[in-house]
TILUMKE-289253 format. One record per atom (N, C-alpha, C): z negated, y negated, x negated. Coordinates in pm, whole numbers, padded with zeros to 5 digits, always signed. Example, Ala and Ser with C-alpha at 12.3 -4.5 7.8 and 13.67 -1.06 7.14 Angstrom:
2
-00780+00569-01319-00780+00450-01230-00780+00330-01320-00708+00225-01285-00714+00106-01367-00787-00003-01290
***
This chain:
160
-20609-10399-12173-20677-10276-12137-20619-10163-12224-20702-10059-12262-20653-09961-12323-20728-09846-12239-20624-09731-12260-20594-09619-12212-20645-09530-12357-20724-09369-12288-20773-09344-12369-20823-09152-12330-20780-09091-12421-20824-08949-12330-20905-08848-12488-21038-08807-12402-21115-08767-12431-21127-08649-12389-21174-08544-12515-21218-08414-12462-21309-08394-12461-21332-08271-12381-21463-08269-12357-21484-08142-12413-21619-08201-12514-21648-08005-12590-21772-07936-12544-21752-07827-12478-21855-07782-12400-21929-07676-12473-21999-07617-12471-22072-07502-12527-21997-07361-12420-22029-07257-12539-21956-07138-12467-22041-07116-12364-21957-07056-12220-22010-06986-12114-22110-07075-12004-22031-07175-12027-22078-07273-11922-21967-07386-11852-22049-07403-11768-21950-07522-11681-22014-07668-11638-21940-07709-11622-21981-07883-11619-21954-07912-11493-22035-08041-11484-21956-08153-11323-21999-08248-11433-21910-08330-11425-21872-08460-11431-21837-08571-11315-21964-08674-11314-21959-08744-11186-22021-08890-11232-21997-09007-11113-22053-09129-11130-22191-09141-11032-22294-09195-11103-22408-09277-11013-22437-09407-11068-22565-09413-10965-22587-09610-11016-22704-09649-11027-22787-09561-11061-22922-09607-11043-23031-09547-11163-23096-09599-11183-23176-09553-11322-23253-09437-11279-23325-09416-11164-23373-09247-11113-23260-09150-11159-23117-09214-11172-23017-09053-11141-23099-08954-11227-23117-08985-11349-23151-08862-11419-23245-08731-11402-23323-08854-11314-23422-08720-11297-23413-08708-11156-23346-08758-11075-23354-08689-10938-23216-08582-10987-23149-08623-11091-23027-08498-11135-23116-08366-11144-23182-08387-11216-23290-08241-11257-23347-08211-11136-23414-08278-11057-23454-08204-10968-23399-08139-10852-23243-08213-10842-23157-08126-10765-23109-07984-10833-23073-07994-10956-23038-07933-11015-23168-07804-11024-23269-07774-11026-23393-07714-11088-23379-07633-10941-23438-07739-10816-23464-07669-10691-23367-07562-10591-23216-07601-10666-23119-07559-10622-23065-07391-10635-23100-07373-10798-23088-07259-10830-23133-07240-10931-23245-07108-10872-23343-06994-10956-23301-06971-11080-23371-07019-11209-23315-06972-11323-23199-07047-11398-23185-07174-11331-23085-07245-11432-23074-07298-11565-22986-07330-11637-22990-07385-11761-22923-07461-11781-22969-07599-11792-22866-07715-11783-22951-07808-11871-22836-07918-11917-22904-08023-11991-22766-08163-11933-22852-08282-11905-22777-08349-11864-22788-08461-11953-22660-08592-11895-22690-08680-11937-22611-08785-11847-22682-08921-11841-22679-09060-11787-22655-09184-11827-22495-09226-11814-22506-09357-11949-22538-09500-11836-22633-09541-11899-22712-09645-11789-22592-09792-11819-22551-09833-11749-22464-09956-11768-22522-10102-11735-22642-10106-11772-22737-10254-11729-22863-10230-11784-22900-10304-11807-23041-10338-11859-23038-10335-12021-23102-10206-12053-23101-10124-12197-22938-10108-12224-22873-10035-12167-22769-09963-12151-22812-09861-12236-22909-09763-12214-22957-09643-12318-22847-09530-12195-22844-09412-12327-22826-09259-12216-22944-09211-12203-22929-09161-12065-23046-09128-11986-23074-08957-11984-23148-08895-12048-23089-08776-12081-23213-08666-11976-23198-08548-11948-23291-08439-11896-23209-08300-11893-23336-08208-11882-23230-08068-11871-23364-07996-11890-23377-07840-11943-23432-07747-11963-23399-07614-12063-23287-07732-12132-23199-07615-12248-23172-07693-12362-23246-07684-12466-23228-07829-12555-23105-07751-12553-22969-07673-12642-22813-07680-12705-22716-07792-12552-22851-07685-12394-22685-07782-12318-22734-07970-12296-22854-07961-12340-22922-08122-12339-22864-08146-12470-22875-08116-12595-22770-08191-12693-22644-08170-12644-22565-08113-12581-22413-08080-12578-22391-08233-12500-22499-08259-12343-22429-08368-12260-22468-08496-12347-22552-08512-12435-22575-08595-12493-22454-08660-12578-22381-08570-12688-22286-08629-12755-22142-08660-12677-22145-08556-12536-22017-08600-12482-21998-08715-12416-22136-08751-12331-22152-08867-12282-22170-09003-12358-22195-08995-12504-22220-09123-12588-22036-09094-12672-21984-08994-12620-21835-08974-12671-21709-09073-12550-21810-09060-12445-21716-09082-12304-21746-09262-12317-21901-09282-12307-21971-09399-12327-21920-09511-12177-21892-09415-12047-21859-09465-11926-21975-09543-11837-21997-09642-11817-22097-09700-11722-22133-09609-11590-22225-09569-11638-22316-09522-11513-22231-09370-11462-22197-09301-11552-22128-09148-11567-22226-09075-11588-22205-08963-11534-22353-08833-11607-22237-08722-11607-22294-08620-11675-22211-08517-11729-22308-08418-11702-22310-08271-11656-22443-08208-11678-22352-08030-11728-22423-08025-11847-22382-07888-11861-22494-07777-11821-22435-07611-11776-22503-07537-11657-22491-07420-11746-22561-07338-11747-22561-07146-11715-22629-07124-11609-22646-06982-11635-22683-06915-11498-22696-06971-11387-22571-07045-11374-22544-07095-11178-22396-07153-11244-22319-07188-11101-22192-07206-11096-22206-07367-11015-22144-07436-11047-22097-07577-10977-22131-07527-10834-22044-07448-10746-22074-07418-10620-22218-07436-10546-22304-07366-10659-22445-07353-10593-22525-07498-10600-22474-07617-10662-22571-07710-10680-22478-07859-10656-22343-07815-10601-22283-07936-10588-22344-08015-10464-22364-07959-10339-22447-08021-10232-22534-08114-10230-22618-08026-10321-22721-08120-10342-22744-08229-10440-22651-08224-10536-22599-08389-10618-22526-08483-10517-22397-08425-10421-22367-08511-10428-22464-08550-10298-22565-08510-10241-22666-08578-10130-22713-08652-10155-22752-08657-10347-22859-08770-10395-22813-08895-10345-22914-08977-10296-22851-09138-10244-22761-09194-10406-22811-09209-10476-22712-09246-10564-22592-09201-10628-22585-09096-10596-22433-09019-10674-22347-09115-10594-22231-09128-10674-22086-09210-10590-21959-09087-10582-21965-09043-10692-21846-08932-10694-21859-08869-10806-21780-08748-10751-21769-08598-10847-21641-08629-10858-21652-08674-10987-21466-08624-11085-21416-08475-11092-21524-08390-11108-21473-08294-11152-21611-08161-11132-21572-08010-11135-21715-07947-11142-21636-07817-11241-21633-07755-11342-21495-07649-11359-21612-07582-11511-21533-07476-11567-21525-07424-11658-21442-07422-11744-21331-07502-11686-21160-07473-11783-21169-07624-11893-21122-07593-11993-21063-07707-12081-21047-07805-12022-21169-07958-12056-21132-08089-11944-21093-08221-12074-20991-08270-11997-21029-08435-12106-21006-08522-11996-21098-08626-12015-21125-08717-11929-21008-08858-11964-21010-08942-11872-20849-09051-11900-20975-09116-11874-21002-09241-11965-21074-09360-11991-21029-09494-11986-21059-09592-11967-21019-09691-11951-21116-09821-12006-21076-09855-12147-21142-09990-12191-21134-10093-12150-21215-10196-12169-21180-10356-12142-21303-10437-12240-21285-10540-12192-21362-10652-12266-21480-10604-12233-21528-10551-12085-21663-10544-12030-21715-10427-12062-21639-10269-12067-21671-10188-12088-21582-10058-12046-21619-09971-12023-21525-09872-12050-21578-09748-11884-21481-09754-11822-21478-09620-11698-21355-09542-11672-21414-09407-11633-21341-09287-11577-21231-09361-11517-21090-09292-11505-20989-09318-11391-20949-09175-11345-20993-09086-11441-20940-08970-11372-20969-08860-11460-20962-08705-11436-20970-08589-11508-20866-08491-11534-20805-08419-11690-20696-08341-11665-20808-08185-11661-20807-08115-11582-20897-08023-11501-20812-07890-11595-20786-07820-11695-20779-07692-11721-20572-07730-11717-20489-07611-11713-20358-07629-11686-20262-07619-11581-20120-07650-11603-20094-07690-11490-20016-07555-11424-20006-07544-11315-19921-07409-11238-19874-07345-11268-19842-07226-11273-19728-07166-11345-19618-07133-11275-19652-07109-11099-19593-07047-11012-19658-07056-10906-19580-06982-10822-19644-06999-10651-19698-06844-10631-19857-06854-10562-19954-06707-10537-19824-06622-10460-19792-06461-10519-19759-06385-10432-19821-06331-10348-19829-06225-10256-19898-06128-10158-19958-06050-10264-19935-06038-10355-20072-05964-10459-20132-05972-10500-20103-06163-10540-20194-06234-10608-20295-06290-10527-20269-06322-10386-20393-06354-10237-20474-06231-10232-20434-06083-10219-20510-05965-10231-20555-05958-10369-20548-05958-10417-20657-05950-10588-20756-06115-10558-20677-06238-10520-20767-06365-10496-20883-06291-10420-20869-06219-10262-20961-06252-10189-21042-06082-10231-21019-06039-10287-21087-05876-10351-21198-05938-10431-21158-06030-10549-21195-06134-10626-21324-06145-10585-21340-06229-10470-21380-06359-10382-21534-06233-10380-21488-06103-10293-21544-06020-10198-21651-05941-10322-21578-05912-10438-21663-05851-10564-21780-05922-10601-21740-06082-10656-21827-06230-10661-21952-06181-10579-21938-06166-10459-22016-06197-10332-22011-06319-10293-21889-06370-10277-21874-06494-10184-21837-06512-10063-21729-06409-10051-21744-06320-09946-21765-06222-09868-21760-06189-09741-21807-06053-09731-21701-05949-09656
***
């Protein structure tokens, strides 16, 4: 077995989920979660099918972020992985409803920060084991840093 870490190159001003499904619909029930979820999105996905063809399964509404998941996912080349890159919406607003689809299995990851994915080859083929998600801690939140967090939060409109 070989061990193997991949980055992931995203286009500016967007964010990704990176997740596993199993079924040849994912792609386009991806889009249609993705579309119905939130007004005005821009995403382009992609689906590496692990049976049959084994083609990537591609959809979106932005050809740059539909080429972007295209080369990362034939970069990752994980059985039955989709990658979907987003504007105008945030992971938050559309994670629900992926992971409801009957076929999604799991969300590795949903972020904006610098990702490389840990891969894992074999004779049969090649899957996710895990994600390094952006960097690591620097320190522990003070009482100023929770008041600027939840000011943050309240500006957003996430909270009220």
């Amino acid at each position: 077995m070989e061990l193997k870490s991949i980055k992931i190159t995203a286009p500016s001003d967007t964010n990704l989920i990176l997740g596993q499904s199993h079924f040849i619909k994912s792609a386009e029930d991806l889009y249609e979660a993705l579309i119905t979820s939130a007004p005005g999105i821009k995403f382009g996905l992609a689906f590496c099918e692990a049976s049959g063809k084994c083609l990537l399964r591609t959809d979106g509404n932005d050809e740059e972020l539909i080429k972007a998941a295209q080369s990362n996912a034939m970069e990752l080349g994980c059985g039955h992985s989709f990658i979907i890159f987003m504007r105008n919406a945030y992971p938050i607003n559309v994670l629900n409803s992926i992971k409801n689809l009957q076929e999604v299995c799991n969300i590795f990851c949903a972020t904006s920060n610098p990702l490389e994915v840990i891969i894992a080859r074999t004779e049969q083929g090649r899957g996710i084991l895990g994600v390094i998600d952006g960097e690591k801690p620097e320190g522990i939140e003070s009482t100023g840093d929770k008041e600027e967090r939840r000011s943050f939060l309240r500006t957003i409109g996430y909270k009220r």
